[in-house]
C-alpha positions as protocol buffer text, in pm:
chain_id: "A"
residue {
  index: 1
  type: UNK
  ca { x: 8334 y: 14144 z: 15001 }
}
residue {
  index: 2
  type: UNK
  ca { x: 8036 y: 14330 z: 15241 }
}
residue {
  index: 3
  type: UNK
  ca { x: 7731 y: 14354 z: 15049 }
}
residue {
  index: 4
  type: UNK
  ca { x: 7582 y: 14597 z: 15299 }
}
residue {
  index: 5
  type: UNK
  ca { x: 7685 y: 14739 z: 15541 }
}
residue {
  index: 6
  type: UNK
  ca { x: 7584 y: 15077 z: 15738 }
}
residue {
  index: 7
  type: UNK
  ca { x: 7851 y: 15225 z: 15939 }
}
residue {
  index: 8
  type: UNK
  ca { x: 7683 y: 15561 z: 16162 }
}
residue {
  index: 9
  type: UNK
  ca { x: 7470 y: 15691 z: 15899 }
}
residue {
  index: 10
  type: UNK
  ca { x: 7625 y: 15639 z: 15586 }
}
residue {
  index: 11
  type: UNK
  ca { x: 7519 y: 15318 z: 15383 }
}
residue {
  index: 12
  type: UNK
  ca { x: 7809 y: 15085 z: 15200 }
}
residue {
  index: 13
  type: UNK
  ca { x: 7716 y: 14827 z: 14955 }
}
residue {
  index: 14
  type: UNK
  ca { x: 7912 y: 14637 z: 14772 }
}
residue {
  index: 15
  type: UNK
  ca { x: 8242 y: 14706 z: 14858 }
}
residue {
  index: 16
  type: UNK
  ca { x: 8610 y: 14499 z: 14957 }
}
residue {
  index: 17
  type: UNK
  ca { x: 8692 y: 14515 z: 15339 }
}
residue {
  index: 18
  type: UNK
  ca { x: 9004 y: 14665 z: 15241 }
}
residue {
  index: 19
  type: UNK
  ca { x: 9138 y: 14950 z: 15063 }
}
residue {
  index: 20
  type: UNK
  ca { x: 9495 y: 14964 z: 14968 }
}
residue {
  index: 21
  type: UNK
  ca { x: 9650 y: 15356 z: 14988 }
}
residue {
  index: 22
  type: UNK
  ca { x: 9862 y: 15532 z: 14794 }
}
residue {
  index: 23
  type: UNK
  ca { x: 10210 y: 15401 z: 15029 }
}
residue {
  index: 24
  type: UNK
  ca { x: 10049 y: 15051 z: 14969 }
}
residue {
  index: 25
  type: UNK
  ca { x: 9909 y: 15016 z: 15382 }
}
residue {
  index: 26
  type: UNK
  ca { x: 9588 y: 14829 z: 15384 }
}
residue {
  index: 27
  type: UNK
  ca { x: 9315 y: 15061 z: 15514 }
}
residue {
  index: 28
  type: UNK
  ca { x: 8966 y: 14940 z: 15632 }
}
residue {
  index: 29
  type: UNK
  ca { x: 8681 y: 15122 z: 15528 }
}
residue {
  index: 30
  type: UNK
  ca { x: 8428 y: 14911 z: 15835 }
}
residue {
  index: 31
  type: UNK
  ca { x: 8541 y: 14824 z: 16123 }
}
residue {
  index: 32
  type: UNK
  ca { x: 8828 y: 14530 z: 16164 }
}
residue {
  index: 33
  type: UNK
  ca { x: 8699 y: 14465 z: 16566 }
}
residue {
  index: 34
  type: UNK
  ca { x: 8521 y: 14172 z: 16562 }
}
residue {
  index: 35
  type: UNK
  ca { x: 8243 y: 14365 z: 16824 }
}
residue {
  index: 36
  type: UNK
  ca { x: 8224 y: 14667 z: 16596 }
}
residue {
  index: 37
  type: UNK
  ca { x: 8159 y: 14473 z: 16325 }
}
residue {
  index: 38
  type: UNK
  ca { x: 7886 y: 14240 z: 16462 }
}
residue {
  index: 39
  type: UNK
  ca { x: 7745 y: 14597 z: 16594 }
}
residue {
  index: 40
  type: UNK
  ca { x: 7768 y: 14755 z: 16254 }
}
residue {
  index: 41
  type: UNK
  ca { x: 7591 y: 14419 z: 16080 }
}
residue {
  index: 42
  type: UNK
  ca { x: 7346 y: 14404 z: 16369 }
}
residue {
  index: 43
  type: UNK
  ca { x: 7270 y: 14800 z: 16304 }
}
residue {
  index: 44
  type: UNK
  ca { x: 7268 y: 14702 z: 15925 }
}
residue {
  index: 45
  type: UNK
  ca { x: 6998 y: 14427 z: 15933 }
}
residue {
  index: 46
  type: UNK
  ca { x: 6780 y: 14660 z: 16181 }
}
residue {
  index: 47
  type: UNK
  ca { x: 6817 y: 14902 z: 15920 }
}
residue {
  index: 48
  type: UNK
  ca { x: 6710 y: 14697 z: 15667 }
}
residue {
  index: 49
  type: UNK
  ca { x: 6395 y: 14583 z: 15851 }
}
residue {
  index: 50
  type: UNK
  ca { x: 6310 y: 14924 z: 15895 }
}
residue {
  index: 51
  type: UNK
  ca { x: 6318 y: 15015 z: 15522 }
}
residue {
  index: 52
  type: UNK
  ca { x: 6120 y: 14642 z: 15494 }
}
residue {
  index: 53
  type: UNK
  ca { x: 5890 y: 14753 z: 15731 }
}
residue {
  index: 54
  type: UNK
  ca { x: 5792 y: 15080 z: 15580 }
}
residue {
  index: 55
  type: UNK
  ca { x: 5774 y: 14890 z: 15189 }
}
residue {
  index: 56
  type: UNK
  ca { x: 5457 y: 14698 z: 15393 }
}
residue {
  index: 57
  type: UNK
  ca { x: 5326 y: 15016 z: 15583 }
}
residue {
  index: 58
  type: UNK
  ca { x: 5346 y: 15143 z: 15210 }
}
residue {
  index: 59
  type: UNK
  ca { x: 5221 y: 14927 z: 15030 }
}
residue {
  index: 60
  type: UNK
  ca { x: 4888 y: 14901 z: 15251 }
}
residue {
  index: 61
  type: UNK
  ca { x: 4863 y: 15253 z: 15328 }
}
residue {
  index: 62
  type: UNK
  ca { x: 4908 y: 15263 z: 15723 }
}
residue {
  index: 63
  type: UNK
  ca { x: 5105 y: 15561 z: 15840 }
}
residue {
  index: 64
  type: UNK
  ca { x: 5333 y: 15370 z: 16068 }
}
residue {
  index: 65
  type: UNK
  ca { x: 5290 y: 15083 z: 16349 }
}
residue {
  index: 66
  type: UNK
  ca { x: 5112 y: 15295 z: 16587 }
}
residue {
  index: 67
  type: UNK
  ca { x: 4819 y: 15325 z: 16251 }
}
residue {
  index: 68
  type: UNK
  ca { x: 4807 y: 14915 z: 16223 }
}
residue {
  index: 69
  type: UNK
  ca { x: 4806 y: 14871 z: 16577 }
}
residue {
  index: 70
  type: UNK
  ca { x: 4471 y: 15096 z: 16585 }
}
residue {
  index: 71
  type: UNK
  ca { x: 4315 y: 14964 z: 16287 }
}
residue {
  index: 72
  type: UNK
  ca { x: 4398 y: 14567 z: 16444 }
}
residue {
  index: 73
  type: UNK
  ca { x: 4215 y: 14677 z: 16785 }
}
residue {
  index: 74
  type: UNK
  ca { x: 3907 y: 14805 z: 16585 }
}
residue {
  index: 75
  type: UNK
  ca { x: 3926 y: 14417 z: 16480 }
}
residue {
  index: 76
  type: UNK
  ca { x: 4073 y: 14519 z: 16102 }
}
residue {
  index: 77
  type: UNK
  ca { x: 4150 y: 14140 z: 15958 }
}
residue {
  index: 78
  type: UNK
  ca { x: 4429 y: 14319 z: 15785 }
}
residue {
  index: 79
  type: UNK
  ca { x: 4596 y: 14498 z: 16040 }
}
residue {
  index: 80
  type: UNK
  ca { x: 4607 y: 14215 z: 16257 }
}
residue {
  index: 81
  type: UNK
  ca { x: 4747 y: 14034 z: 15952 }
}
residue {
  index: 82
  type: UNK
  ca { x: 5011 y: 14285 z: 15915 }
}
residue {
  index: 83
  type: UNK
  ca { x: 5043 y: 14353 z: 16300 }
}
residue {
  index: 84
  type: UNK
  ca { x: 5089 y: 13931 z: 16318 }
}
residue {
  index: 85
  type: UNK
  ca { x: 5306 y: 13930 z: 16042 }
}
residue {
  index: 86
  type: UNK
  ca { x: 5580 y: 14172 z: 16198 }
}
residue {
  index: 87
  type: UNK
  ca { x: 5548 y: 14030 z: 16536 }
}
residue {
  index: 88
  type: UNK
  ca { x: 5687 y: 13768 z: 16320 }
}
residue {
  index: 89
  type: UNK
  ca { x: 5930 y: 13951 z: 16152 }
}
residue {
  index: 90
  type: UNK
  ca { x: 6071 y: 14129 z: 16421 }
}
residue {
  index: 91
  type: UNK
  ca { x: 6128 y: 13801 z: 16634 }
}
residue {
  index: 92
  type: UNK
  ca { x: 6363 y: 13670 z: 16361 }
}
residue {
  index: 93
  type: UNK
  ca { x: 6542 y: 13908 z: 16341 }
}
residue {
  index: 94
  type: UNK
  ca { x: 6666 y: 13958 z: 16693 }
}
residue {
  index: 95
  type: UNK
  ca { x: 6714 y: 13609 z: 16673 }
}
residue {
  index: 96
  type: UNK
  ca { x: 6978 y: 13614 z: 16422 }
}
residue {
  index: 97
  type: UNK
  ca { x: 7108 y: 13906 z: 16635 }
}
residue {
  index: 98
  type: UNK
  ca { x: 7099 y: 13732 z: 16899 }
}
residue {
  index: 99
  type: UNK
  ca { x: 7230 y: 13390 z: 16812 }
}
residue {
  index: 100
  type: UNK
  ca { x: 7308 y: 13356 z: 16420 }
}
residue {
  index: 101
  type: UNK
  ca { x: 7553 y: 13668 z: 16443 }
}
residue {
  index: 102
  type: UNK
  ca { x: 7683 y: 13686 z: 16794 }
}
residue {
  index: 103
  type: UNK
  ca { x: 7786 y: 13262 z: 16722 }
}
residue {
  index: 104
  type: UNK
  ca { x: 8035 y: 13410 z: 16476 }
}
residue {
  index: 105
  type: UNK
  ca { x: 8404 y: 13429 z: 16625 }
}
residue {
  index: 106
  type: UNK
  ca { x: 8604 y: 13520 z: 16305 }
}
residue {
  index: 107
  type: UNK
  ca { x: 8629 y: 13830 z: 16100 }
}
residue {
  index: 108
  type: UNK
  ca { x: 8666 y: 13674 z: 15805 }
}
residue {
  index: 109
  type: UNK
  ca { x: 8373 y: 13519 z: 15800 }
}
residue {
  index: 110
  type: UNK
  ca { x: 8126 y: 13830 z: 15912 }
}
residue {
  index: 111
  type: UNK
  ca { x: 8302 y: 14007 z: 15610 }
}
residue {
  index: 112
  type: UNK
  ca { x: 8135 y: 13714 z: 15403 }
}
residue {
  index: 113
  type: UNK
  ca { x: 7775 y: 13800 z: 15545 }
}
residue {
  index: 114
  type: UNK
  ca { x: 7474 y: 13963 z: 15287 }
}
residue {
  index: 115
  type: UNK
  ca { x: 7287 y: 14095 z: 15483 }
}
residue {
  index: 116
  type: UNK
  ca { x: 7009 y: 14198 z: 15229 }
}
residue {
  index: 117
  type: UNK
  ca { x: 7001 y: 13836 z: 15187 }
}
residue {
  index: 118
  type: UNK
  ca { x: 6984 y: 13699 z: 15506 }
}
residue {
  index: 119
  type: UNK
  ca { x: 6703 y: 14029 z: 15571 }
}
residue {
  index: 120
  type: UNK
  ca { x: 6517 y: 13836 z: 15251 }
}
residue {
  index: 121
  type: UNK
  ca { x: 6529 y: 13515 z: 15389 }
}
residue {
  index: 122
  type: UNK
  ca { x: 6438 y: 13615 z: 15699 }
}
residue {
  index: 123
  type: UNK
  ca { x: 6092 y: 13844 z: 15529 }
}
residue {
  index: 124
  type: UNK
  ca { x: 6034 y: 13479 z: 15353 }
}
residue {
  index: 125
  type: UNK
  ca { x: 6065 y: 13298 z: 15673 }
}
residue {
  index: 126
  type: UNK
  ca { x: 5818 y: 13524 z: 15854 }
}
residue {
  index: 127
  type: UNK
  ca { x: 5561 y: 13529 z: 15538 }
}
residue {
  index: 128
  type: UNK
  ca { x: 5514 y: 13181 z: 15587 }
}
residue {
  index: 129
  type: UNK
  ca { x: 5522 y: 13190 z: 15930 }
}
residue {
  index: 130
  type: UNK
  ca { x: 5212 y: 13490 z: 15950 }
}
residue {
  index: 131
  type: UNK
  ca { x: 5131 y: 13560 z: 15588 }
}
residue {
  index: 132
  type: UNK
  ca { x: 5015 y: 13898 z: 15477 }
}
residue {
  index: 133
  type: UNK
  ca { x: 4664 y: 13964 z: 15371 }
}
């Protein structure tokens, strides 16, 4: 079962890889190309750090990256926390891009993939790494 998954702009979550008709054929619902799929999970963690990203920018009242990235060269402690922290952020996740999902070689096993949890572990990886103020 995919957890997550966003496929153009639509968002799926929670639904079985395959969807059986009403003449009994299997139809997929996300892609069943093993490159289309690591391109739809790779587009579906980016999308999750984006909505990640703007839960922060929320939460501490910036308008957007370009805000922090003033505030941090007017030597704002907390922007250059927050400006630290998804330097961070951003780095691992391109590596799991890079190296966690483009290792995998089987279907079947991307299909087993949460991405909101591996996007969690990942925001818990890069709090520790560059905590937030």
């Amino acid at each position: 079962m995919v957890k997550i998954i966003k496929l153009g702009n639509l968002i799926y979550e929670n639904i079985e890889p395959k969807i059986i008709d009403e003449n009994g054929n299997e139809n997929w619902n996300i892609p069943n190309d093993l490159i289309q799929l690591k391109t739809a999970l790779s587009d579906t963690l980016t999308w999750l750090e984006k909505q990640r990203l703007n839960q922060i920018l929320d939460k501490y009242s910036y308008n957007g990256l370009a805000d922090v990235q003033f505030y941090a060269s007017q030597n704002d402690t907390e922007a250059q926390s927050i400006l630290a922290w998804y330097q961070a952020y951003d780095d691992l996740i391109w590596q799991y891009i890079d190296n966690d999902l483009a290792a995998f070689t089987n279907i079947d096993e991307l299909l087993q993939i949460d991405m909101k949890n591996i996007e969690e572990q990942i925001y818990e990886q890069s709090i520790q790494t560059s905590p937030l103020p």
